[in-house]
C-alpha positions in Angstrom: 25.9 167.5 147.5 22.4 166.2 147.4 20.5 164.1 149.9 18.8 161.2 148.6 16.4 158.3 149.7 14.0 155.8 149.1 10.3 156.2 150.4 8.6 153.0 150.9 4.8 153.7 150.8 1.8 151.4 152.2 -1.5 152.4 149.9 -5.0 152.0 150.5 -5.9 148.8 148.6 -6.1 149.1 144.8 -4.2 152.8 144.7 -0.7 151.8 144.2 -0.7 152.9 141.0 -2.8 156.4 141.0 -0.1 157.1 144.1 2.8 156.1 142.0 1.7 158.8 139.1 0.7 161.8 141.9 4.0 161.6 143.5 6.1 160.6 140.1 5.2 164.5 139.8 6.4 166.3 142.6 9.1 168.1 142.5 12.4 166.3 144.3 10.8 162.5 143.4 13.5 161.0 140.3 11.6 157.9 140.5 8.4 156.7 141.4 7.1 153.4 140.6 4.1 150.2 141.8 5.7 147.4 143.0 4.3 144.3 144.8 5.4 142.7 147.9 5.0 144.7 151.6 5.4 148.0 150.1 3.5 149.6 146.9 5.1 151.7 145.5 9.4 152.6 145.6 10.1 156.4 145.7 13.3 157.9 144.8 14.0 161.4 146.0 16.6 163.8 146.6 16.7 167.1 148.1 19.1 169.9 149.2 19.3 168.9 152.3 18.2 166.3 155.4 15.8 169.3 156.4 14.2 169.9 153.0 13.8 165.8 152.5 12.3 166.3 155.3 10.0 168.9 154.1 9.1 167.2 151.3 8.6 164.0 152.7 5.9 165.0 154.9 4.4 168.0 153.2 4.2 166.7 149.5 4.4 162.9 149.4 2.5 161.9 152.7 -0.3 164.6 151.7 -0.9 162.2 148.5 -4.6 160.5 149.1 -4.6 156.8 149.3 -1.3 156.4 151.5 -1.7 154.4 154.8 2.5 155.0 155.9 5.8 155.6 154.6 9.0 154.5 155.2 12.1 156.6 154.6 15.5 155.5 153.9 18.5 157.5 153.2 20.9 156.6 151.1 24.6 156.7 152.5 27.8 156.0 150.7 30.0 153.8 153.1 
């Protein structure tokens, strides 16, 4: 069974939607799109494992230029 979350990402003013493109391609990311409001652009990912989200959270998606933070939220089946 996959992990999955949603990565909320702050951008650099005007690079919503050049983020949004770079991280649509990474490996792991279902779903990456702009949005408006406090965050700029909604990730979807899913990974192997909590580890390997992990991994790719902070070694792929937070290495994208033009990101100021990220917020990661699992998703959990209650």
């Amino acid at each position: 069974m996959s992990i999955q979350a949603y990565i909320l990402i702050q951008t650099e003013v005007g690079k919503a939607a050049v983020v949004a493109q770079q991280i649509g391609d990474i490996p792991g990311v279902t779903l990456a799109e702009d949005v408006t409001g406090p965050y700029d652009v909604i990730v979807r990912a899913e990974a192997g494992s909590v580890d390997e989200l992990g991994k790719l959270v902070v070694a792929k998606v937070q290495s994208v230029p033009g990101i100021t933070r990220t917020l990661t939220c699992p998703v959990v089946h209650l």
